[in-house]
C-alpha positions as CSV (number, residue, x, y, z in Angstrom):
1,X,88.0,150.1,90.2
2,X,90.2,150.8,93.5
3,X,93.5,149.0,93.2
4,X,94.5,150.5,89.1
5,X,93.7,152.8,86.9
6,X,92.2,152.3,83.9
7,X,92.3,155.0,80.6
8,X,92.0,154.6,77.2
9,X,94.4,157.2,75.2
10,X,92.9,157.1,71.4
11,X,94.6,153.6,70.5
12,X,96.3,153.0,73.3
13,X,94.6,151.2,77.0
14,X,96.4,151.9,80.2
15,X,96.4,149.8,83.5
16,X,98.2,150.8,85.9
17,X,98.5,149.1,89.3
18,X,97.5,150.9,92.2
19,X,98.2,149.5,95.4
20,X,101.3,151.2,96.2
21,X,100.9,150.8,100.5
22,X,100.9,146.9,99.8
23,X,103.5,147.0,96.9
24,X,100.5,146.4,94.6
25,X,100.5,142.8,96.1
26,X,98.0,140.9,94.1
27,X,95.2,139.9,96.8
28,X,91.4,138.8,95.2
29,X,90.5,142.4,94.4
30,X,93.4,143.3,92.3
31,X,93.2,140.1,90.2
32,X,89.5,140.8,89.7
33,X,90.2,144.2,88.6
34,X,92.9,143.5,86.7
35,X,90.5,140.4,84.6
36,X,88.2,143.2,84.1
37,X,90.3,146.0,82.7
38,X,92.1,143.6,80.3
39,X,88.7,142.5,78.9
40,X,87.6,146.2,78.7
41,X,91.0,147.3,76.8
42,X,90.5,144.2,74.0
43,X,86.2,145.1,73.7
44,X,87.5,148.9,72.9
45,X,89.4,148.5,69.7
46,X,92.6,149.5,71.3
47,X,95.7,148.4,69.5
48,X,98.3,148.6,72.2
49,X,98.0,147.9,76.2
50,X,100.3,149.3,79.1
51,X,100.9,148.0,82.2
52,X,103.0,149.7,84.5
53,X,102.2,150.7,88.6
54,X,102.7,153.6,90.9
55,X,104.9,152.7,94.2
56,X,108.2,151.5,94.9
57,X,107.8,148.7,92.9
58,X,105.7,146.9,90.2
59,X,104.5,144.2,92.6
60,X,105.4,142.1,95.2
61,X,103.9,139.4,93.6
62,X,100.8,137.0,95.5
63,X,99.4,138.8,98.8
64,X,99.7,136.3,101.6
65,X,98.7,138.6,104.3
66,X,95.8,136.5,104.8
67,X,97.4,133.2,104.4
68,X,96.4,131.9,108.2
69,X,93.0,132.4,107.5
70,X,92.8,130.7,103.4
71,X,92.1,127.1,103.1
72,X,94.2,125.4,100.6
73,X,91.0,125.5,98.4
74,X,90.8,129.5,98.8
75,X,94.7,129.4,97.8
76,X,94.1,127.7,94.9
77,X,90.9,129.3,93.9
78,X,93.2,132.6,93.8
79,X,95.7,130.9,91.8
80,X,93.5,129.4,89.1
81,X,92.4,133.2,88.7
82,X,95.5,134.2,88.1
83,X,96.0,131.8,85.8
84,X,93.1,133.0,83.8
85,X,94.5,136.4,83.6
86,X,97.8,135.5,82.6
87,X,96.0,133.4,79.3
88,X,93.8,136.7,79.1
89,X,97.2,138.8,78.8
90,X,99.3,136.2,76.7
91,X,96.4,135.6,74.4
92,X,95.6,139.0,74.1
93,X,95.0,139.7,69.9
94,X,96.3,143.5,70.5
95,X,99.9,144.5,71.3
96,X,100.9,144.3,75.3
97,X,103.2,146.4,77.1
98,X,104.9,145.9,80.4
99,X,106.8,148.9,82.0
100,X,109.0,147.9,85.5
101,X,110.0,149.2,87.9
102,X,111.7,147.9,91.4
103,X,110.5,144.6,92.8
104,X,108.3,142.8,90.2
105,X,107.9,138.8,92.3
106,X,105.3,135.8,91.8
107,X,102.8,136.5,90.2
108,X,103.5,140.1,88.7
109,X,106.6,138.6,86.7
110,X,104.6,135.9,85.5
111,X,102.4,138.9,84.5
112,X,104.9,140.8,82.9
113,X,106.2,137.6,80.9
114,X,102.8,137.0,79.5
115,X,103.2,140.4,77.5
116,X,104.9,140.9,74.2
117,X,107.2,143.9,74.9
118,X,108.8,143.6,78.5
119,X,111.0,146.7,79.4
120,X,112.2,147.3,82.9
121,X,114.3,150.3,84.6
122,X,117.2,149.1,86.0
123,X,116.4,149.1,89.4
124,X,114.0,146.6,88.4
125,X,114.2,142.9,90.0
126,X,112.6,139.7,90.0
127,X,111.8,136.6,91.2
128,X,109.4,133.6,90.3
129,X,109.2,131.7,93.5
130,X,106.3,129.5,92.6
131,X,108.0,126.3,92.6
132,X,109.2,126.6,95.5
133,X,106.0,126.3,97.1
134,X,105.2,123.1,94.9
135,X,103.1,125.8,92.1
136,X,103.6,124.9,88.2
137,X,102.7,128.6,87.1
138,X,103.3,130.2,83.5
139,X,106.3,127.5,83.2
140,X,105.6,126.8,79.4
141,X,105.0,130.3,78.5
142,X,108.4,131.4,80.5
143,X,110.3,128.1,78.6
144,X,108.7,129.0,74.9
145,X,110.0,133.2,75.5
146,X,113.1,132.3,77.0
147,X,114.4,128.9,75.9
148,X,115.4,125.7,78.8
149,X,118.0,126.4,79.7
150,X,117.6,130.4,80.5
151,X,114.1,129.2,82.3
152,X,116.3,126.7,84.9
153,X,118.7,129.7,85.6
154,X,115.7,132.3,86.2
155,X,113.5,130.0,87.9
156,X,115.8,128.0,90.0
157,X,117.7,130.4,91.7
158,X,117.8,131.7,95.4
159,X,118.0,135.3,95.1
160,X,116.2,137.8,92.3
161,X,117.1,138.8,89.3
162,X,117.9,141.9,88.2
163,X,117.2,143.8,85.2
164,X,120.0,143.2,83.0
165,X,120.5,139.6,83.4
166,X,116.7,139.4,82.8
167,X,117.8,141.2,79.6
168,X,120.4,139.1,78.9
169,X,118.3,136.0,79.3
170,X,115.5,137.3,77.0
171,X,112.9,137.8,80.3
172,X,113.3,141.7,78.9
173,X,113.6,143.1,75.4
174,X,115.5,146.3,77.1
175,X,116.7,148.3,80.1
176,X,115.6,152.0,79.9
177,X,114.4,154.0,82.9
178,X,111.6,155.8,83.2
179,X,112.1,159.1,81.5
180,X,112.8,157.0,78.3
181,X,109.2,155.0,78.7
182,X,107.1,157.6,76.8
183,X,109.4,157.5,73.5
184,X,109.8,153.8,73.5
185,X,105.1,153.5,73.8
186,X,105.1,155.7,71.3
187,X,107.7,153.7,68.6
188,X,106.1,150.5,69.5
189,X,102.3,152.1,69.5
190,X,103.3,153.2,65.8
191,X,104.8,150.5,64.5
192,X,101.8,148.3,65.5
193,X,99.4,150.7,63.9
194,X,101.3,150.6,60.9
195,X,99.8,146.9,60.7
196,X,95.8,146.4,59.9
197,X,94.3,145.4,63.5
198,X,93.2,142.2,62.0
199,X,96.3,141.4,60.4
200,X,98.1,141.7,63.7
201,X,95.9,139.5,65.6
202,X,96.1,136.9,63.0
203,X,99.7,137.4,63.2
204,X,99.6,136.8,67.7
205,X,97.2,133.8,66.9
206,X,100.2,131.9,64.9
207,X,103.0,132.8,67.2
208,X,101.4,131.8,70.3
209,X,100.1,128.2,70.6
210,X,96.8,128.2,73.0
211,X,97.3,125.4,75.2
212,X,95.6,127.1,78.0
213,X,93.6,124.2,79.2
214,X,96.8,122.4,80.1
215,X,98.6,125.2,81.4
216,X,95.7,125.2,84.1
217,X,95.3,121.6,84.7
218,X,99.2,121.4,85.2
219,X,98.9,124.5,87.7
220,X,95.5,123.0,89.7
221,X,97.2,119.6,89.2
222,X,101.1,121.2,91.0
223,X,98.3,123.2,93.8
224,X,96.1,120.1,94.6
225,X,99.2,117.9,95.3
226,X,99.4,117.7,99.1
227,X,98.7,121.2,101.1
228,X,99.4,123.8,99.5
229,X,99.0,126.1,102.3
230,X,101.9,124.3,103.9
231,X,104.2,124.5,101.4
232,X,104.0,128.3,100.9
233,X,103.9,128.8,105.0
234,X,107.3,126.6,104.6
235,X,108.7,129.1,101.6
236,X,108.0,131.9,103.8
237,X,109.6,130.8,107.0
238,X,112.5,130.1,104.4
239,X,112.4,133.6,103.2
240,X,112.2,135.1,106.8
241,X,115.5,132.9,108.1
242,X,117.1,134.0,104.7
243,X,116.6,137.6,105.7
244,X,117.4,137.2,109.6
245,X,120.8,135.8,108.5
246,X,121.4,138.3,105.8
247,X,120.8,140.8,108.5
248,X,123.1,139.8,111.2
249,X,125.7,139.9,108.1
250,X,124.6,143.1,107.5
251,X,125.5,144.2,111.4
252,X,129.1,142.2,112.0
């Protein structure tokens, strides 16, 4: 693997993200490694796995550096894999941990909200700006960990988030920067080892319903309804003009 790192501590599987010149942006690569490594940390008998990523940020979310040359069949290809791995995370029957820091967009918060412990540093921010582009992504799992109304006022915003209203909305379980990561892996890592393995993933299996077949025929059905090319090429002009005026703010 190229774009993470995998390791397996004892009981504990690390993945960390590894694409630091592209904000660990998640092109086909990435998501393939990242299917791969998830599948490897459950097949070792880990209890616990942590995501985290080296960089300025956890992600930037979906790489679209190549979006003049994908088909809206390549786009959605990419996003029904993505799918996949967010069911692989969120249906994972060992503990999973997400550590953020800076920009965590897209995809990678979807990513981060699939896990069971969520803690971010408060520079962290976010932003899920897949329905803006016409994309049903993750939107059950996001409404069943955060509730309705908390989902409208993450999702439907213009700007990100940051770390302590993500808090305060239940996106996060806590704000801590980094130098307090290793203390709060090690609590959590116990406390789940305290519990038989098979207990604990009986335990995941009642708390989180699998509807993962209509989780991906609402995303293929949001992706297949007109171009979705188009759409996100329209969010990103959006984004663009946002920033140009934002800048000549910045200047007067």
């Amino acid at each position: 693997m190229s774009l993470i790192i995998y390791s397996l501590e004892g009981p504990l599987a690390r993945i960390t993200l590894n694409r630091p010149e592209k904000l660990n942006a998640f092109n086909v690569e990435l998501v393939n490694e990242l299917m791969i490594a998830v599948s490897e940390a459950i097949a070792s008998g880990a209890r616990m796995l942590v995501m985290q990523a080296e960089g300025k940020g956890f992600s930037g979310g979906f790489d679209l550096s190549d979006i003049e040359q994908s088909s809206d069949g390549d786009l959605l290809l990419r996003l029904i894999r993505v799918e996949k791995l967010l069911q692989a995370v969120h249906h994972a029957p060992i503990a999973t941990l997400a550590f953020v820091h800076g920009p965590c967009y897209g995809a990678a918060a979807e990513l981060v909200a699939s896990c069971q412990w969520r803690i971010a540093s408060s520079d962290a921010s976010f932003r899920m700006p897949g329905p803006r582009f016409g994309v049903v992504l993750g939107s059950r799992r996001l409404t069943e960990l955060v509730g309705e109304d908390a989902f409208r006022r993450l999702v439907l915003r213009d700007s990100p988030f940051g770390a302590q209203d993500g808090c305060a909305e239940g996106y996060l379980n806590k704000v801590a920067e980094k130098f307090e990561w290793a203390e709060i892996e090690s609590r959590i890592l116990a406390d789940v080892s305290g519990i038989d393995a098979g207990t604990y993933a009986g335990i995941l299996l009642q708390q989180r319903r699998d509807l993962s077949d209509a989780d991906l025929a609402a995303m293929v059905r949001s992706g297949s309804d007109g171009s979705l090319k188009t759409s996100i090429q329209s969010h990103l002009r959006q984004l663009a003009a946002q920033r140009q005026v934002a800048s000549k703010k910045g200047r007067s």
